[in-house]
VODO-310206 format. One line per 5 residues: number of its first residue (from 1); their letters; for each residue x, y, z of C-alpha. Coordinates in nm, 3 decimals, decimal comma. Layout:
BEGIN
NUM	a	X:Y:Z  ...
This chain:
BEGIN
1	xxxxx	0,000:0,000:0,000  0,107:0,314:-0,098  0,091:0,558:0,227  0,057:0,972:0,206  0,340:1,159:0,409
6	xxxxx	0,306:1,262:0,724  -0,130:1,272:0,716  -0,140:0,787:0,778  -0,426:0,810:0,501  -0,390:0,582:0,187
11	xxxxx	-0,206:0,774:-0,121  -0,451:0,770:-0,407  -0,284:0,812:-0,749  -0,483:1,033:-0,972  -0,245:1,079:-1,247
16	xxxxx	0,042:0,936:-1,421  0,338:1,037:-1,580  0,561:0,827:-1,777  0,916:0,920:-1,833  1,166:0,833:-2,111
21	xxxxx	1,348:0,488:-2,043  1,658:0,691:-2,074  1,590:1,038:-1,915  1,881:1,089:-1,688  1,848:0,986:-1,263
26	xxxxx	1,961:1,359:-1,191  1,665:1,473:-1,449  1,429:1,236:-1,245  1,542:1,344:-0,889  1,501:1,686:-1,013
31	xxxxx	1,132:1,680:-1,131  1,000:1,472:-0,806  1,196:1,779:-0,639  0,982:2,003:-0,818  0,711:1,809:-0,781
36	xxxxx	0,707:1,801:-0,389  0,834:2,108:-0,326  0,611:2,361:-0,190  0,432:2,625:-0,325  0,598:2,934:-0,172
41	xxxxx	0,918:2,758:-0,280  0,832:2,782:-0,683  0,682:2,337:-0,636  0,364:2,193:-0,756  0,293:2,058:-0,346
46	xxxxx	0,191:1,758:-0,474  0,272:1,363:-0,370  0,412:1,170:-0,611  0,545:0,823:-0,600  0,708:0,538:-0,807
51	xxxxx	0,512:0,279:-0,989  0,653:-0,113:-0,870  0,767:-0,362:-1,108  0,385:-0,509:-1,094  0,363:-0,923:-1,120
56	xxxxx	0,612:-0,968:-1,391  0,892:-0,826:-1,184  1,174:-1,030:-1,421  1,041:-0,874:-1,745  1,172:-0,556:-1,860
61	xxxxx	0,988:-0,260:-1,810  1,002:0,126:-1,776  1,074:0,171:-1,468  1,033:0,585:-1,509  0,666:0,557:-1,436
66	xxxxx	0,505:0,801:-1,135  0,170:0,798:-1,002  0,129:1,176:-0,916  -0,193:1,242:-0,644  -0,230:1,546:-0,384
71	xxxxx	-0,335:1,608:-0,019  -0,746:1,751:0,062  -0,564:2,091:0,142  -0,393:2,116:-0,150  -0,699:2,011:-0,362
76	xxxxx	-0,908:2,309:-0,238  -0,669:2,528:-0,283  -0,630:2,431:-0,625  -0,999:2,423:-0,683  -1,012:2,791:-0,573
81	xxxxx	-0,734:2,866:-0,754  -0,869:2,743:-1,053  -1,227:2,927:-1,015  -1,418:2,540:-1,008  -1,783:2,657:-1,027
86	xxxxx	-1,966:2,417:-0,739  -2,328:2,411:-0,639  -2,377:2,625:-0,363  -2,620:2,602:-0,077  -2,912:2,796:-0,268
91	xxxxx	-2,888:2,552:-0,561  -2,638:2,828:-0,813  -2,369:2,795:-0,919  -2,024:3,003:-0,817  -1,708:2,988:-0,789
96	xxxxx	-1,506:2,803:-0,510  -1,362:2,966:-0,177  -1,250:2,799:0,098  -1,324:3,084:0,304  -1,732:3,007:0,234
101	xxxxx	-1,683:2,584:0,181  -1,902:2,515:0,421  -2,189:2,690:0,234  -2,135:2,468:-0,054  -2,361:2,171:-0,101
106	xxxxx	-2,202:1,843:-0,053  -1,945:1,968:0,180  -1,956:1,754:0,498  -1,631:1,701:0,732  -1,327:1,773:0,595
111	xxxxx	-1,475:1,802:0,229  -1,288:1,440:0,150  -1,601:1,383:-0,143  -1,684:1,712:-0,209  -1,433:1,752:-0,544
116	xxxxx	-1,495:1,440:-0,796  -1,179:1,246:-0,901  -1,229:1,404:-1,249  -1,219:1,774:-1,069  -0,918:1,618:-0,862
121	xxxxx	-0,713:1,507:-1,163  -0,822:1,845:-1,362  -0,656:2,025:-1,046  -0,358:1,801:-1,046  -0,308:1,843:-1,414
126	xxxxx	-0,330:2,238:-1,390  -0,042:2,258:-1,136  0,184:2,048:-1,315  0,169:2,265:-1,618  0,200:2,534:-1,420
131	xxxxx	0,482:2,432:-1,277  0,774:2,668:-1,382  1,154:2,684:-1,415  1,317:2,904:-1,191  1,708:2,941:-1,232
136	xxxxx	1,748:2,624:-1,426  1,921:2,679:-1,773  1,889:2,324:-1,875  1,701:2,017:-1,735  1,966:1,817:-1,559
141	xxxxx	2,119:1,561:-1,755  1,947:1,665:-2,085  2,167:2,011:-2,228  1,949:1,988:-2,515  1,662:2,090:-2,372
146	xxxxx	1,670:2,451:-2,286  1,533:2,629:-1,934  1,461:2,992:-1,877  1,330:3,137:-1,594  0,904:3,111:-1,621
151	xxxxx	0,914:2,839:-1,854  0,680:2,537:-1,823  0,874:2,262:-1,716  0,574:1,983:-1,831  0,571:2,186:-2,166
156	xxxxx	0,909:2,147:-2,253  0,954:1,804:-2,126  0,690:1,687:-2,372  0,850:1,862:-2,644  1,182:1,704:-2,619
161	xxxxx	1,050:1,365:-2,589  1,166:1,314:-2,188  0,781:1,302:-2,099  0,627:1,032:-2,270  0,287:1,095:-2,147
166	xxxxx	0,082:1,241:-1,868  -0,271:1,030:-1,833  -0,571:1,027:-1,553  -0,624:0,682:-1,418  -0,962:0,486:-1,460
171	xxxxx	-1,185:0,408:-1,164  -1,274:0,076:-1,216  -1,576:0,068:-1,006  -1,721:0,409:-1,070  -1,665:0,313:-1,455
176	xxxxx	-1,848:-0,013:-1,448  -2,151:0,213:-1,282  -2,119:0,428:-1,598  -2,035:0,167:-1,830  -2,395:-0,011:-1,704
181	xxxxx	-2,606:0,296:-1,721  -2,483:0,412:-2,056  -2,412:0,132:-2,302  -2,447:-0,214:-2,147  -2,819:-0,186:-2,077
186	xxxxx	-2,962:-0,167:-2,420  -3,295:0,044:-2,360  -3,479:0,370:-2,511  -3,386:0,625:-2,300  -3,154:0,966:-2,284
191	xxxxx	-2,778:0,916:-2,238  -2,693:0,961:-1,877  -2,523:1,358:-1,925  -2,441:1,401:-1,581  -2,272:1,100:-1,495
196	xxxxx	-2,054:1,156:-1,835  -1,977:1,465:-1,769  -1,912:1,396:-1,380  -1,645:1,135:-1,486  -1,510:1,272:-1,785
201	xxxxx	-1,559:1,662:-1,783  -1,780:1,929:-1,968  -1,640:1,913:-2,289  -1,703:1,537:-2,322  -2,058:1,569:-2,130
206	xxxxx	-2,133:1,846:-2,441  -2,009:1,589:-2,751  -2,249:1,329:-2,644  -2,535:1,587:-2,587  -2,488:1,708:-2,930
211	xxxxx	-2,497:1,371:-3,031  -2,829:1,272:-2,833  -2,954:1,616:-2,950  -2,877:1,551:-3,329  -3,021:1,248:-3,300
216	xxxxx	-3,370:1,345:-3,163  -3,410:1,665:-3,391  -3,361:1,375:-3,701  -3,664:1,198:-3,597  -3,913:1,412:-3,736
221	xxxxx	-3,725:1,484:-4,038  -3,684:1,097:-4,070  -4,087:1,063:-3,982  -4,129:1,291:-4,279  -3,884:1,150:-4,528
226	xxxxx	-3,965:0,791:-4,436  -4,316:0,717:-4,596  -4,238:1,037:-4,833  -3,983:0,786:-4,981  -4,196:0,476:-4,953
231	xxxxx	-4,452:0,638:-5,176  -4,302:0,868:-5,414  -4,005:0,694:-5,472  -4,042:0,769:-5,834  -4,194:1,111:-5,827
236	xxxxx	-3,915:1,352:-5,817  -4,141:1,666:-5,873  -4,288:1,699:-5,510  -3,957:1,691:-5,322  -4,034:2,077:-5,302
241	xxxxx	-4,237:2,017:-4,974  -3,900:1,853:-4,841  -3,654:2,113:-4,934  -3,892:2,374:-4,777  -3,901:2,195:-4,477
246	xxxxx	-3,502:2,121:-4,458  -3,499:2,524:-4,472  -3,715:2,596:-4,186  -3,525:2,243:-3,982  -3,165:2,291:-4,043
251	xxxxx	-3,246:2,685:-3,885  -3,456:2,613:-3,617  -3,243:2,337:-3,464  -2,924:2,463:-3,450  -3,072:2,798:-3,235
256	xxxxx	-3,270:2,561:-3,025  -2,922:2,403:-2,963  -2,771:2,723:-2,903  -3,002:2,682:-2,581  -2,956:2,331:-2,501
261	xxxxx	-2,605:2,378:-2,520  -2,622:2,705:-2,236  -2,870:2,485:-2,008  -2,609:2,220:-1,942  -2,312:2,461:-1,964
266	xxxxx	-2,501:2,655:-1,630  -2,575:2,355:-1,512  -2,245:2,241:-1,449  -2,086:2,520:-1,392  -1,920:2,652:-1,681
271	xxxxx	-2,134:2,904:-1,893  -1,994:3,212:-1,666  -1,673:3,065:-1,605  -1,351:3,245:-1,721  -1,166:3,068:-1,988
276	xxxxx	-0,802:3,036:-1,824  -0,498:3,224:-1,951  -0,379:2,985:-2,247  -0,011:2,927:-2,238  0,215:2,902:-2,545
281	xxxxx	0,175:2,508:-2,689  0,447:2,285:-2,618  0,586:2,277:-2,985  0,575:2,647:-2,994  0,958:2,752:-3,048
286	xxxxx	1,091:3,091:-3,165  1,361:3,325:-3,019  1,394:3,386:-2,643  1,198:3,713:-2,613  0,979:3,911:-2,321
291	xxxxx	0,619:3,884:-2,340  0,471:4,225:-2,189  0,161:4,037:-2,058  0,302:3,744:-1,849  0,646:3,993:-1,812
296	xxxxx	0,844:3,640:-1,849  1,093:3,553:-2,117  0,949:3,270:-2,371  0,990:3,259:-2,709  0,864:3,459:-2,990
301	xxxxx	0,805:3,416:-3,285  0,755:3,687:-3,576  0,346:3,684:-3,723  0,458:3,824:-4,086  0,684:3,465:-4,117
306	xxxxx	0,340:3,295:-3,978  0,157:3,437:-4,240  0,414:3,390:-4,528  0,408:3,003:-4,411  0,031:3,014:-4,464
311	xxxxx	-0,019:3,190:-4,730  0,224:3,094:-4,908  0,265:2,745:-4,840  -0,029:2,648:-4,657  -0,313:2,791:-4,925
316	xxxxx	-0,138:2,683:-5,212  -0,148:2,296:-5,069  -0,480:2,345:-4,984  -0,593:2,442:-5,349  -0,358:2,174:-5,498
321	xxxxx	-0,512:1,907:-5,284  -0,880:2,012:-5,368  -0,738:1,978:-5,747  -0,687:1,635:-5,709  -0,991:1,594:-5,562
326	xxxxx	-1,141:1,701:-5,844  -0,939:1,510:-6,079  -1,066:1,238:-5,878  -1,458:1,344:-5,892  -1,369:1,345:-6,299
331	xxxxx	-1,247:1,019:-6,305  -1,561:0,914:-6,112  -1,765:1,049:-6,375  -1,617:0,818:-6,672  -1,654:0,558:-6,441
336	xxxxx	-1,974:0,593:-6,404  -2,103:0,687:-6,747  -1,934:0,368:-6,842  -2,086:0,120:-6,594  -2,477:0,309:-6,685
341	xxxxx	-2,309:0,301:-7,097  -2,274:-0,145:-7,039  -2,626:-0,152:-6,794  -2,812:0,051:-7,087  -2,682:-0,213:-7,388
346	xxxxx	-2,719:-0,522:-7,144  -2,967:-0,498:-6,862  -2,907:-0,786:-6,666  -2,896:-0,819:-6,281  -2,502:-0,740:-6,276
351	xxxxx	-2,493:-0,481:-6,461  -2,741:-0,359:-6,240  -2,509:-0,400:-5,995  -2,215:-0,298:-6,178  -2,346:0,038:-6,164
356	xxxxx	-2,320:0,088:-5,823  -1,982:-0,042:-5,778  -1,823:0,331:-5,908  -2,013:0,491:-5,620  -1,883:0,278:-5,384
361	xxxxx	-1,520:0,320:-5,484  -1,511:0,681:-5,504  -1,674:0,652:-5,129  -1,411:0,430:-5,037  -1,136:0,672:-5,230
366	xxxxx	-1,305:0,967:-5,042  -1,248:0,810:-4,700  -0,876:0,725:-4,769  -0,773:1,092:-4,925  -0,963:1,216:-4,590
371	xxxxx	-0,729:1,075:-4,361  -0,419:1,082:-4,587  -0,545:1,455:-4,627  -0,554:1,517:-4,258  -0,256:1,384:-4,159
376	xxxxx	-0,084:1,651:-4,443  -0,313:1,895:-4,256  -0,193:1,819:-3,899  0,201:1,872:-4,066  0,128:2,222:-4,229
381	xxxxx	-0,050:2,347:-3,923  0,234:2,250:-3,666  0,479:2,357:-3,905  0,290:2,715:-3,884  0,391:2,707:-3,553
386	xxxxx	0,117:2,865:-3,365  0,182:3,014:-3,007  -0,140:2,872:-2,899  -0,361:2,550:-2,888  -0,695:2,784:-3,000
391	xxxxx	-0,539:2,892:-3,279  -0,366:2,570:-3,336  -0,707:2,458:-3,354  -0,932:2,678:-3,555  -0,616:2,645:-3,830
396	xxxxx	-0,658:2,261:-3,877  -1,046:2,285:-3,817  -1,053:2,562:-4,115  -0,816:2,300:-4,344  -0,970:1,986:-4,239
401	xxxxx	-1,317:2,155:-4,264  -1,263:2,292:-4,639  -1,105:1,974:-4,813  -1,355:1,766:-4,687  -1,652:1,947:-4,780
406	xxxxx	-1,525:1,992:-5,134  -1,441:1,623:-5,109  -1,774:1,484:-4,974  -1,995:1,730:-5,149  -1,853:1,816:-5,495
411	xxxxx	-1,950:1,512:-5,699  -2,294:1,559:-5,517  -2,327:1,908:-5,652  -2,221:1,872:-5,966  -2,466:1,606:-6,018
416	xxxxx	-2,750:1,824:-5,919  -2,655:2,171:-6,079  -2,427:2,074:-6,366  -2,574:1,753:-6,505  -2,927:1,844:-6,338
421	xxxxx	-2,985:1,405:-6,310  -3,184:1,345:-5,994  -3,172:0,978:-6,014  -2,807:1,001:-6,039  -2,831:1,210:-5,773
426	xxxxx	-3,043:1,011:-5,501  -2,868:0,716:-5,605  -2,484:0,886:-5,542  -2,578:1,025:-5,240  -2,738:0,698:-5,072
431	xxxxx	-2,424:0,545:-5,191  -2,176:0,753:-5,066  -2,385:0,769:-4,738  -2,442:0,436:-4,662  -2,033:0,334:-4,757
436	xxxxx	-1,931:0,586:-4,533  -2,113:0,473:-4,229  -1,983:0,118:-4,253  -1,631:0,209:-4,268  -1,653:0,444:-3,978
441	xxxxx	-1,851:0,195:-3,769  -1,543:-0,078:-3,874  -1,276:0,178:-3,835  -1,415:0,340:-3,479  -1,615:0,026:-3,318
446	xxxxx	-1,520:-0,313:-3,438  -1,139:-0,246:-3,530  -1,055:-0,084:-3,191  -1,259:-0,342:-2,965  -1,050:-0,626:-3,173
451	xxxxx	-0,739:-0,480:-3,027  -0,831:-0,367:-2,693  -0,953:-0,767:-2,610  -0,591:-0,850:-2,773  -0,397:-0,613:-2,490
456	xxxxx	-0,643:-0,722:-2,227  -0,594:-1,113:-2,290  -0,266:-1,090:-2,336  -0,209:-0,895:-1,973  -0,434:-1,135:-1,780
461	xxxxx	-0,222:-1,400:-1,914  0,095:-1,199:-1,789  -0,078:-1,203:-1,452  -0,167:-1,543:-1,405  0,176:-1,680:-1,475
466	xxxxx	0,236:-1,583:-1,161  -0,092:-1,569:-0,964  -0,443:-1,745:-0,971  -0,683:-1,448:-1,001  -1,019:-1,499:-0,861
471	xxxxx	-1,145:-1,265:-1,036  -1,056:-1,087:-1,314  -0,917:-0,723:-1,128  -0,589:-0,626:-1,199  -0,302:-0,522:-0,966
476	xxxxx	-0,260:-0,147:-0,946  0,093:-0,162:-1,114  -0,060:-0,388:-1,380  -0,351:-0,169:-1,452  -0,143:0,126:-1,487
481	xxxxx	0,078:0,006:-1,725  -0,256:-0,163:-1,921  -0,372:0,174:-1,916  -0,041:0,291:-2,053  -0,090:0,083:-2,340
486	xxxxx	-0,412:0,231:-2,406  -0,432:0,431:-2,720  -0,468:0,805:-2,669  -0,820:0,961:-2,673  -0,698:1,295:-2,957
491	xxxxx	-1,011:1,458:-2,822  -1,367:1,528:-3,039  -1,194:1,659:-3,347  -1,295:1,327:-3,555  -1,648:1,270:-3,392
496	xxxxx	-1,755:1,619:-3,432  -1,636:1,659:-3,811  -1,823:1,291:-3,875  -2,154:1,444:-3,737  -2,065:1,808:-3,987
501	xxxxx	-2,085:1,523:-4,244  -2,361:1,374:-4,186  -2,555:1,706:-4,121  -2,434:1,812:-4,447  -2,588:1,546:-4,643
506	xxxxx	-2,963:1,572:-4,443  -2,939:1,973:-4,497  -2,831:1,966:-4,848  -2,929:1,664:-5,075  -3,179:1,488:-4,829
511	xxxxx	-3,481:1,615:-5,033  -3,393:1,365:-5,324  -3,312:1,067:-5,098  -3,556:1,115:-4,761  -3,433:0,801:-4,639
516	xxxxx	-3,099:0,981:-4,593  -3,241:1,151:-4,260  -3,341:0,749:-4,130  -3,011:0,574:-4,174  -2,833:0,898:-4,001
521	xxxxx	-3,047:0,833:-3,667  -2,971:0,460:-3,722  -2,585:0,568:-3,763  -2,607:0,818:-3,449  -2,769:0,537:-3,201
526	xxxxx	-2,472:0,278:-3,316  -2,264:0,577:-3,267  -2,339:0,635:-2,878  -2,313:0,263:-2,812  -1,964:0,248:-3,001
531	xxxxx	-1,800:0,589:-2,852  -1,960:0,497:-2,527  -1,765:0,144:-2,560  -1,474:0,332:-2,669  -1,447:0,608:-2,391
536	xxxxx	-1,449:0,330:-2,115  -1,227:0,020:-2,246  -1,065:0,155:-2,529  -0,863:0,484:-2,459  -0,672:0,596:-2,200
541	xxxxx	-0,904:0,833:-1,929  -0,881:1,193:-2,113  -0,853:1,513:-1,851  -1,133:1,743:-1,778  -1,182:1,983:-2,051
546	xxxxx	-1,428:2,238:-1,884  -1,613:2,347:-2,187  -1,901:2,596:-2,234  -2,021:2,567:-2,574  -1,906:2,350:-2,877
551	xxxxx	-1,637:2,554:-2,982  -1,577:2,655:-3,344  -1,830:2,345:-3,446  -2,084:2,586:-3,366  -1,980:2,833:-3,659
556	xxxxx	-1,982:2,494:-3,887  -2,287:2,368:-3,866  -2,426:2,732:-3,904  -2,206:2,775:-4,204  -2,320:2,409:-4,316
561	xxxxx	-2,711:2,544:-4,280  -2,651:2,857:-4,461  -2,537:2,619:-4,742  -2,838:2,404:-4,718  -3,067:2,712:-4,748
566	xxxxx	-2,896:2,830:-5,100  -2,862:2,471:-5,208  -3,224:2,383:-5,161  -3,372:2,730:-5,285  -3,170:2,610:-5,612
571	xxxxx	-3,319:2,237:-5,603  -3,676:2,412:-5,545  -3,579:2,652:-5,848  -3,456:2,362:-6,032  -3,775:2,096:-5,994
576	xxxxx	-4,060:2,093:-6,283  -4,324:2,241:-6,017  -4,163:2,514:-6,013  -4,026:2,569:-6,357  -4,404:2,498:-6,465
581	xxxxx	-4,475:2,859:-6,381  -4,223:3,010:-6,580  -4,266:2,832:-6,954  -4,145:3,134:-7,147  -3,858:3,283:-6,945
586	xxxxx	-3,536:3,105:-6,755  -3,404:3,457:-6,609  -3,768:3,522:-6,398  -3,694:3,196:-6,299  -3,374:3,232:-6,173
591	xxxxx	-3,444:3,596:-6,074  -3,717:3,471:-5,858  -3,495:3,210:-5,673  -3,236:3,411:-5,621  -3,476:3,665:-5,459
596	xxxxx	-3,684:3,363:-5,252  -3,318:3,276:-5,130  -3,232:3,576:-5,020  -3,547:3,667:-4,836  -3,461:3,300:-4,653
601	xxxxx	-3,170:3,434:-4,579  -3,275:3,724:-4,399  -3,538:3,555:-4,192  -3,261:3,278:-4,074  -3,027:3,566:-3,934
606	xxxxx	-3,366:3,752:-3,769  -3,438:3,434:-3,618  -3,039:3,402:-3,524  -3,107:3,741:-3,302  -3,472:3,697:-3,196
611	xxxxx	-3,417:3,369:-3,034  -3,175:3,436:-2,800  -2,858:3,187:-2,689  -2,921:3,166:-2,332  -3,267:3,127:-2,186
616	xxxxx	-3,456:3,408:-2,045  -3,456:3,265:-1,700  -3,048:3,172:-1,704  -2,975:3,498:-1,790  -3,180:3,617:-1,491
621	xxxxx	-2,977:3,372:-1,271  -2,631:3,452:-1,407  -2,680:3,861:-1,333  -2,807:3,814:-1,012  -2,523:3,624:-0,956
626	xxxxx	-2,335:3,901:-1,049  -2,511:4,131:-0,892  -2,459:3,963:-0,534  -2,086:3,908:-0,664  -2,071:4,275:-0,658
631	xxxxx	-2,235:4,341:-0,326  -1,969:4,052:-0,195  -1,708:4,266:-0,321  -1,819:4,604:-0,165  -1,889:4,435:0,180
636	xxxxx	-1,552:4,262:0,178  -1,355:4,629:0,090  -1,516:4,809:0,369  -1,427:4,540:0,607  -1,091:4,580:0,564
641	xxxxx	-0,939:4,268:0,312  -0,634:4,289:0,401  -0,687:4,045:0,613  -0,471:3,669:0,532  -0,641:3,409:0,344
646	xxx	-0,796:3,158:0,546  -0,624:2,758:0,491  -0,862:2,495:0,306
């Protein structure tokens, strides 16, 4: 048993950190120093201890692993540090003191259960990456890798390779609670938001509400669409009544969302929250310089080379890449024209099926350039060196975002508005839909649950050489280093950019194919049960990410919807109802859309300002929250605060 200094309780690791096989003993000693030290003396204040050789004590292994955990004290003075919103006594939220913790619901004794282990790692997390060179020109042992005073130590051990990786650890029993509740029990019922969100942080808690929320506003769209394609599968002319109602659904739901989304952000805390001073990113580099707002020395790096990097490298790939996209598309195209060219001369059952076969290769070909494509994406945008992980982010987002949009949606468009073929149309689009879904469902669900049972088989059987389990727990040392072998959870980059795909083709193109809306529920329920399986047996435990809102995903869906409104007001403009009106002249036509579109457009943005983000009653909440905040404040100055903090 592992046994805290000085306080006789049991140490509970919270967090790991694995260190190179080779990083130096003096480099070691020196981070644990750091590590322990206190805070007035430039440390972290945290416990830390070595991981044991586990069962399999004769096999090699790396013996630089550390379980990293902290004291109650230090905890709640992180948690105040940190601003943790926590439910106070008259049901709000605010932020934690430990001046008023005993006003704070679920504070009883010495406020041992009051922070969850996911708050507790989040806290443990924060200080190590805060924790900061001092005098230091070099990390001991390692010249290479540069110190200045202010630097993040955790930052540029990452970058030179000498941390491996920093990871929470599972609970095993509070997961199997979760695991139960969420995916194991097969039943019709909401995802359980809290408890995700309780284990595994806001931002995780907000993926799979989008997810559930996605899902639901598809059912009426799929209640529509359903017998609408049962019983005009052949009668392209009246998918008018579905484009007009993708116009008024792709609006309304992503503003309802807008609402959703602030609900659960107040509820848990983090819709008034401040977002945290971001750091530079640990592959930042540039020339030591001063930054005026933290007055430490870090580097710097000049914005005019940024921006020759991206526009003149960067853009250029970008456009060469959606070239050969479209080179591809082409190449479709003959494909296709000859498999319909063989079907036409011989129509036999498979050349009926021969004419699908193009479809599903270019869906297939799709898929691969995507990832090939976003790997070249991920290269360009490090290489941009941005100072920090925001902007990181909204430069791969914008990249990713663009060449997959042209490469999903081109062919699709082209179809409707250059070769004007509807049955082409419907039948690309249910083709490239349906392809799509299996291989993600292979690549996210069955591939990774076919390796995780590998590692998990093969380290019971490294246990039971040398013990007879009656059940099937690990040892601490051997679930940490199972754990270790986890793959890395790379955050909701990939889910959320799967669901802008799949929104894209219900917005846009769903009015030809209205069974398009019914197999993206069917996808999204597989989804939950496959990501849930994921999150708990698959990767490694990701940190908190205490997120308000969706991020920049917001601004692409709305983009997305703006789309759907100009590409539908052209498939209305386009369909024999309408053109019916207009037998003598094309440019009233046209004029008339255009116009029709355009009016659309203005009533999505009124809507956009009438219905507001947060709810009427939030917004209430949040300013007399402030208000009281305020009072707080004025009280506390004409008491006199210069009074000493009072110890958590």
């Amino acid at each position: 048993m592992l046994q805290d200094d000085g306080g006789g309780s049991a140490f509970a690791p919270l967090v790991v950190l694995e260190l190179a096989p080779d990083t130096k003993e003096e480099a070691v000693a020196w981070l644990l120093s750091r590590i322990r030290d206190p805070q007035h003396s430039g440390g972290a204040e945290l416990l830390v201890r070595q991981l044991g050789p586990g069962v399999e004590a004769g096999e090699k292994t790396n013996p630089n692993v550390f379980l990293v955990g902290a004291s109650r004290r230090r905890l709640l003075s992180g948690a105040e540090d940190l601003g943790l919103f926590k439910e106070y006594s008259d049901g709000s939220m605010r932020g934690f003191t430990c001046a008023n913790k005993l006003n704070f619901q679920g504070f009883t004794g010495d406020g041992d259960d009051f922070l969850s282990v996911a708050e507790c790692q989040y806290i443990v997390k924060h200080e190590l990456d805060t924790l900061r060179a001092k005098e230091e020109t070099h990390v001991p042992g390692h010249s290479q890798a540069k110190l200045y005073p202010g630097k993040s130590i955790v930052r540029r051990l990452q970058s030179k390779g000498i941390l491996v990786q920093m990871f929470p650890l599972h609970e095993k029993e509070e997961l199997k609670r979760l695991s139960f509740s969420w995916y194991k029990k097969v039943k019709l019922a909401f995802q359980p938001l809290d408890d995700i969100r309780h284990y595994y942080g806001e931002g995780l808690g907000l993926y799979f509400g989008f997810l559930e929320y996605f899902t639901l506003a598809l059912v009426p769209m799929a209640l529509v669409g359903l017998p609408y394609y049962l019983f005009d599968w052949e009668d392209y002319d009246k998918y008018v009544v579905f484009a007009a109602f993708n116009l008024v659904w792709c609006t309304i739901i992503l503003e309802l969302w807008k609402q959703f989304s602030a609900s659960l952000a107040f509820r848990w805390g983090t819709l008034s929250r401040k977002r945290a001073f971001e750091e530079p990113r640990p592959g930042f580099h540039g020339v030591l310089g001063f930054n005026p707002v933290t007055g430490r020395e870090e580097p710097v790096y000049p914005a005019a080379k940024r921006h020759v990097r991206i526009y003149l490298v960067s853009v250029p790939f970008v456009l060469l890449c959606l070239y050969l996209s479209l080179h591809v598309m082409m190449i479709y195209f003959q494909m296709e024209g000859w498999a319909l060219t063989l079907h036409d001369q011989d129509p036999t059952f498979w050349t009926g099926v021969l004419v699908f076969v193009p479809s599903v290769i270019y869906a297939v070909v799709i898929e691969i350039m995507n990832l090939i494509y976003r790997y070249a994406a991920e290269f360009l945008t490090e290489w941009e060196n941005h100072r920090l992980e925001s902007s990181y982010q909204n430069h791969l987002v914008l990249k990713v975002l663009v060449f997959n949009f042209f490469n999903c949606f081109a062919s699709l468009f082209y179809i409707a508005f250059v070769m004007q073929d509807m049955v082409l149309l419907r039948q690309s689009l249910a083709t490239l839909l349906i392809t799509s879904q299996i291989l993600n469902q292979v690549m996210e669900a069955f591939l990774p649950y076919w390796l995780q049972r590998r590692r998990n088989k093969k380290m019971i059987r490294r246990v039971q050489k040398r013990r007879t389990l009656g059940e099937q727990e690990l040892p601490l040392e051997e679930q940490v280093r199972l754990e270790a072998d986890m793959s890395t959870y790379l955050g909701t980059f990939d889910d959320y950019l799967e669901l802008f795909l799949l929104f894209g083709y219900v917005s846009l193109f769903s009015c030809v194919y209205p069974l398009a809306a019914v197999l993206v529920v069917l996808n999204n329920v597989t989804e939950v049960y496959s990501d849930a399986f994921k999150m708990c047996h698959v990767f490694k435990r990701p940190f908190s990410d205490p997120a308000a809102n969706i991020g920049v995903w917001q601004l692409a869906f709305e983009a997305m919807s703006v789309i759907a409104v100009v590409t539908n007001c052209a498939l209305i403009g386009m369909s024999p109802q309408v053109k019916a009106y207009f037998p003598e002249s094309d440019t009233q036509l046209i004029l008339w859309t255009v116009a029709i579109e355009h009016f659309l457009l203005a009533v999505k943005f009124i809507l956009t300002f009438l219905i507001p983000d947060v709810p009427k009653h939030i917004r209430i909440k949040l300013a007399r929250l402030e208000f009281e905040s305020l009072e707080a404040l004025k009280r506390k100055v004409r008491a006199d605060s210069s009074s000493p903090r009072r110890s958590c």
